[in-house]
C-alpha positions in Angstrom: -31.0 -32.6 52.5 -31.1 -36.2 54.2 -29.6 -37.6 50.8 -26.8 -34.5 50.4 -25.8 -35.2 54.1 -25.5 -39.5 53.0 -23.7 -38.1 49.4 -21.0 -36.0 51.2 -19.9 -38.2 54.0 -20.0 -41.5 51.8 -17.2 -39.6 49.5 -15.4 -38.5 52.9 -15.4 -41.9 54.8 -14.5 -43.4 51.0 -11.5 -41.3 51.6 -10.3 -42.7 55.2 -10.9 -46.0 53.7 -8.3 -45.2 50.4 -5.9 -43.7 52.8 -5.8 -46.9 55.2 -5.3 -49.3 52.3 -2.2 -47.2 50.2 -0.9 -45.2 53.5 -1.4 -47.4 56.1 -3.1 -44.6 58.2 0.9 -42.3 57.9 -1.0 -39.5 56.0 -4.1 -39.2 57.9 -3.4 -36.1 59.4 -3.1 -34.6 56.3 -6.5 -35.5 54.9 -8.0 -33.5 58.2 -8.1 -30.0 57.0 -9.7 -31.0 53.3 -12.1 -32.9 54.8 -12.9 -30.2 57.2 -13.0 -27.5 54.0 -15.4 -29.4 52.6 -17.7 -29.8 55.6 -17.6 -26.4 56.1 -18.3 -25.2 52.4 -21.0 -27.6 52.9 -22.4 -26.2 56.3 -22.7 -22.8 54.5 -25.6 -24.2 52.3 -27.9 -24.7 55.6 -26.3 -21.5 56.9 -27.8 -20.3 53.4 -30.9 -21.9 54.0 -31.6 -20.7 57.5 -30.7 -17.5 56.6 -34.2 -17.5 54.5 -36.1 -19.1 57.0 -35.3 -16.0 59.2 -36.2 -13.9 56.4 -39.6 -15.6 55.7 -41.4 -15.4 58.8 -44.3 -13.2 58.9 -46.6 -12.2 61.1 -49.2 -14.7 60.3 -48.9 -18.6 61.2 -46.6 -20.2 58.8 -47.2 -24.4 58.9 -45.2 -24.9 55.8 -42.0 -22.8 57.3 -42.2 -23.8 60.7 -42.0 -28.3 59.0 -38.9 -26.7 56.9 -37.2 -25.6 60.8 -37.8 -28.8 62.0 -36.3 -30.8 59.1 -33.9 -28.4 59.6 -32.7 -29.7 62.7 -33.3 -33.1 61.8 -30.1 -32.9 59.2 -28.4 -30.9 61.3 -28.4 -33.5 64.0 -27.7 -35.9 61.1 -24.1 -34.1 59.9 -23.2 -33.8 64.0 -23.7 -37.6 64.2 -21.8 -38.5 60.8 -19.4 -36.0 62.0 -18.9 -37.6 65.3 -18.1 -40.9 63.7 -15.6 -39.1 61.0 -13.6 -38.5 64.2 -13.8 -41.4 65.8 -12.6 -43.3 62.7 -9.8 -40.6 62.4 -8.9 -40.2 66.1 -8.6 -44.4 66.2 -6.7 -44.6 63.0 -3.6 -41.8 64.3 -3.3 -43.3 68.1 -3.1 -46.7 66.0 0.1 -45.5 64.1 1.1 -43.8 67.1 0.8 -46.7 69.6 2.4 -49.5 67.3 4.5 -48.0 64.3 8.4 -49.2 64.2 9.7 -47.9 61.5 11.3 -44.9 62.2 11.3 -43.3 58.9 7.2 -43.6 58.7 6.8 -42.2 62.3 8.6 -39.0 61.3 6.6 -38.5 58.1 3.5 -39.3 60.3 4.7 -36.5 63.0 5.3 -34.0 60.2 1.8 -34.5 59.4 0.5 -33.9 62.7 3.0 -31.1 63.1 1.1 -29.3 60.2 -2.1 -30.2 60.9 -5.0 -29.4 63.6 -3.7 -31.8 66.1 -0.3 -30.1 66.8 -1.2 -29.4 70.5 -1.2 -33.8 70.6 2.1 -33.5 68.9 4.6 -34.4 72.2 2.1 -37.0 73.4 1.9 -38.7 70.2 5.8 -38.4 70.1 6.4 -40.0 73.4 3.7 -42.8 72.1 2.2 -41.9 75.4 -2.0 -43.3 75.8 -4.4 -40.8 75.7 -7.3 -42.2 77.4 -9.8 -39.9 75.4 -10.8 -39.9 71.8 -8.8 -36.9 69.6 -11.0 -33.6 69.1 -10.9 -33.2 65.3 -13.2 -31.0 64.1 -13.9 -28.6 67.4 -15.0 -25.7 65.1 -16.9 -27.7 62.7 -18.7 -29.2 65.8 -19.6 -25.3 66.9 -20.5 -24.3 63.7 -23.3 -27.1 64.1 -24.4 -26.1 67.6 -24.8 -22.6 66.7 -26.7 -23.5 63.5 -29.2 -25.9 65.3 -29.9 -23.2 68.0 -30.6 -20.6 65.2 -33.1 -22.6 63.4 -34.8 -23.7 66.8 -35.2 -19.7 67.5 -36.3 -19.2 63.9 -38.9 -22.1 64.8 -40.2 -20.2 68.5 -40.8 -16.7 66.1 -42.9 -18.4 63.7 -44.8 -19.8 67.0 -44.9 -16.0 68.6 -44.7 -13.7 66.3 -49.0 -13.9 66.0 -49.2 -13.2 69.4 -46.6 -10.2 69.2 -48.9 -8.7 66.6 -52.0 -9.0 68.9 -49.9 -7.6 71.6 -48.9 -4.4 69.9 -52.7 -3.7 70.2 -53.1 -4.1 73.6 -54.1 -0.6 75.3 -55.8 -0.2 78.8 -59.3 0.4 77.2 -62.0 2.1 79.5 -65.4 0.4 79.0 -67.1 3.4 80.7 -65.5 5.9 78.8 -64.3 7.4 82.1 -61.6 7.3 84.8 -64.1 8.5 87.5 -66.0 5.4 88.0 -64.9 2.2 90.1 -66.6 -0.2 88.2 -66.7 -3.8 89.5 -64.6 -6.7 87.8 -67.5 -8.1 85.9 -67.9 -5.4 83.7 -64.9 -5.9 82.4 -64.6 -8.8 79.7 -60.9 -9.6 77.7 -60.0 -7.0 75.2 -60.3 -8.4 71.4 -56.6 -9.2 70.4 -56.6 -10.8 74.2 -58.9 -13.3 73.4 -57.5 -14.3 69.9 -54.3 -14.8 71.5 -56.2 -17.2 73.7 -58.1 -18.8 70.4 -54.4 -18.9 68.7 -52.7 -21.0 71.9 -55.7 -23.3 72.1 -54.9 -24.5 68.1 -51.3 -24.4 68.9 -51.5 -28.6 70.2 -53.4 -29.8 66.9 -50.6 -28.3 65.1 -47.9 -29.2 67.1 -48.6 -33.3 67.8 -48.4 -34.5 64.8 -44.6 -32.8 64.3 -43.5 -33.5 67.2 -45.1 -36.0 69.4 -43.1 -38.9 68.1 -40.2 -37.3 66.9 -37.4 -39.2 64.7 -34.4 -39.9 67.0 -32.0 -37.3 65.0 -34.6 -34.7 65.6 -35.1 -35.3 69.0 -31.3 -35.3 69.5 -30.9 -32.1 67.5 -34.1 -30.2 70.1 -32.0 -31.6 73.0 -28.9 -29.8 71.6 -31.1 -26.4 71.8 -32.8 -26.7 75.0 -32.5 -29.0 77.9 -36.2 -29.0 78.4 -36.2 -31.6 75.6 -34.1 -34.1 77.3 -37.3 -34.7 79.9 -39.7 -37.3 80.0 -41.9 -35.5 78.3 -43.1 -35.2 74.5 -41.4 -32.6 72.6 -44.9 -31.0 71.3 -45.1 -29.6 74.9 -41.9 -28.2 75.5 -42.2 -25.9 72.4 -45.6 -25.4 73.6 -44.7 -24.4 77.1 -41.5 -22.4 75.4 -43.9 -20.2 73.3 -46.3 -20.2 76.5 -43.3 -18.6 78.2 -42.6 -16.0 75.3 -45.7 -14.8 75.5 -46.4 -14.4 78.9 -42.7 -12.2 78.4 -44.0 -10.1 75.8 -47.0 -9.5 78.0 -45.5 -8.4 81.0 -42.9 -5.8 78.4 -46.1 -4.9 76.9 -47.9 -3.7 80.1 -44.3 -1.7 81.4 -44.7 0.3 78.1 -47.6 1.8 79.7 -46.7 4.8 81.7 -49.2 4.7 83.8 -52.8 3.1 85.0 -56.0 4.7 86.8 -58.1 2.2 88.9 -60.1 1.4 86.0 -57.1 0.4 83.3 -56.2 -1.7 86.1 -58.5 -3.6 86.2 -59.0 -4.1 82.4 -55.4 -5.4 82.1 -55.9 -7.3 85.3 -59.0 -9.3 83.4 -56.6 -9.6 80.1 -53.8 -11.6 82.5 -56.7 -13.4 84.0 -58.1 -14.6 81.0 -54.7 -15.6 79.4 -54.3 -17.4 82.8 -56.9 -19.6 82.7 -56.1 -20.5 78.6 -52.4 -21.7 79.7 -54.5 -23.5 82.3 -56.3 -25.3 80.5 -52.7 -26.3 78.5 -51.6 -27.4 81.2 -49.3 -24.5 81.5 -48.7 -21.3 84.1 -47.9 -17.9 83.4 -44.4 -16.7 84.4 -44.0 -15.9 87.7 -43.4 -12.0 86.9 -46.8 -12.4 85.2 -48.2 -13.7 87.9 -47.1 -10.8 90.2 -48.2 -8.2 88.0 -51.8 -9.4 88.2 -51.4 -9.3 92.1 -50.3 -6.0 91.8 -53.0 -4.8 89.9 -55.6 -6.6 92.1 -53.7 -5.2 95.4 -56.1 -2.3 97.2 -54.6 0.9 98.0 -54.6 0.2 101.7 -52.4 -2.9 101.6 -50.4 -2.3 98.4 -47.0 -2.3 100.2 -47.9 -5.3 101.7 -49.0 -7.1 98.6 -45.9 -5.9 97.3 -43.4 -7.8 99.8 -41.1 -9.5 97.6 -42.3 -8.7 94.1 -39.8 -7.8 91.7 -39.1 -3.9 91.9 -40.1 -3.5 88.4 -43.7 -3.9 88.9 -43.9 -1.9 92.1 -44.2 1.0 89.4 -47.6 -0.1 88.8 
């Protein structure tokens, strides 16, 4: 991809260049929408391509897939960067024949080109040869098309992260180690349910997997994570915010899980209240909390009888169903 990106904007800048040396820069505004045709026929091969990403995750970790996302991004970031310059170089080259052209008969070819082109809302400006202080938008949609892409595959990348634990969760049920709903049993006869605790095992392998992708990430991929989430523009590596982002997925899918249940006796309680518990002290030891609704339903569930509406001051209403 890294050498179809260099191809394809080599022949386009080899373009600006031909038109600056036989035009003098009068045409340029009509080399804007072939250029941006061809970017776009372009775009719909990683449109093409992400497309099967989405299509190839499974329910089982996916190394393989989840490196294809991130170089991905990594060319994606590329094109916005070499597209960012295309513009520039454009932009510069039509305020130059705007700010210093004197033959009357070339300016009015160049204005028909603008006319027609996708810089008509610059047309009076341009006319007047009035400045304008900021650099020409050029390729607005192109630079959309991108941003949407990028965000895609960094989605695509969190499902291959959660979708594991989604298949653990769907076998989450409020089990009853006595095999009754009579007896109050105390907490440590409880212990994590099964698909609990490999959801635990899963998150602590997450890092070793993680670090060497993304702990010293290449500046282009780095920039194209920051275009995707905010989180990535802190001080800290990227390997932990898509930690912490799939942390916070599945503390979500948690918390849905548990409304699903209709209802829970004193004993199912306590069981799921073990299952957050346990999951608790894993992101702990990640470095990581649970979400704050998380966090709530387990002091719901731990709440007694006698004091539940006190407990419950300022909890979101839709655990007070619990």
């Amino acid at each position: 991809m890294e050498n179809a990106n260099l191809k394809l904007f080599d022949y386009l800048n080899e373009c600006l260049k031909r038109c600056s040396k036989v035009t003098n820069n009068f045409e340029l505004a009509g080399l804007i929408s072939p250029i941006e045709s061809s970017i776009n026929v372009y775009l719909k091969n990683y449109s093409t391509v992400i497309h099967r990403a989405h299509l190839s995750v499974g329910t089982k970790e996916n190394w393989n897939l989840m490196q294809s996302c991130l170089s991905i991004l990594q060319n994606l970031a590329d094109i916005q960067k070499k597209v960012m310059q295309l513009s520039e170089e454009i932009s510069e080259g039509i305020l130059s024949v705007s700010s210093t052209s004197s033959d009357c008969g070339l300016f009015d070819i160049f204005m028909k080109g603008i006319k027609h082109s996708k810089l008509s809302t610059y047309e009076k400006k341009l006319q007047d040869h009035e400045d304008l202080e900021t650099v020409l938008v050029i390729f607005p949609k192109i630079m959309e098309e991108i941003a949407t892409n990028l965000i895609e595959t960094h989605e695509i990348t969190i499902n291959i992260l959660v979708t594991p634990i989604e298949e653990h969760l769907k076998q989450t049920t409020p089990s009853n180690p006595s095999g009754t709903t009579s007896v109050d049993l105390p907490a440590f006869s409880f212990a994590p349910q099964e698909n609990i605790t490999q959801i635990g095992q899963y998150l602590l392998t997450l890092p070793q997997h993680l670090e060497p992708l993304l702990l010293t990430p290449s500046k282009l991929l780095h920039t194209g994570l920051e275009m995707c989430n905010e989180k990535y523009s802190q001080n800290i590596p990227c390997s932990d915010v898509l930690l912490s982002l799939v942390v916070e997925q599945c503390c979500h899918m948690f918390q849905n899980r548990i409304l699903q249940m209709k209802s829970l006796n004193p004993t199912e309680s306590k069981q799921i209240s073990v299952d957050i518990e346990y999951l608790k002290n894993i992101i702990e030891d990640l470095g990581l909390s649970t979400t704050l609704h998380l966090q709530q339903t387990l002091l719901l569930l731990q709440a007694p009888a006698e004091s539940y509406l006190q407990v419950s001051s300022g909890c979101s209403p839709n655990w007070l169903l619990l």
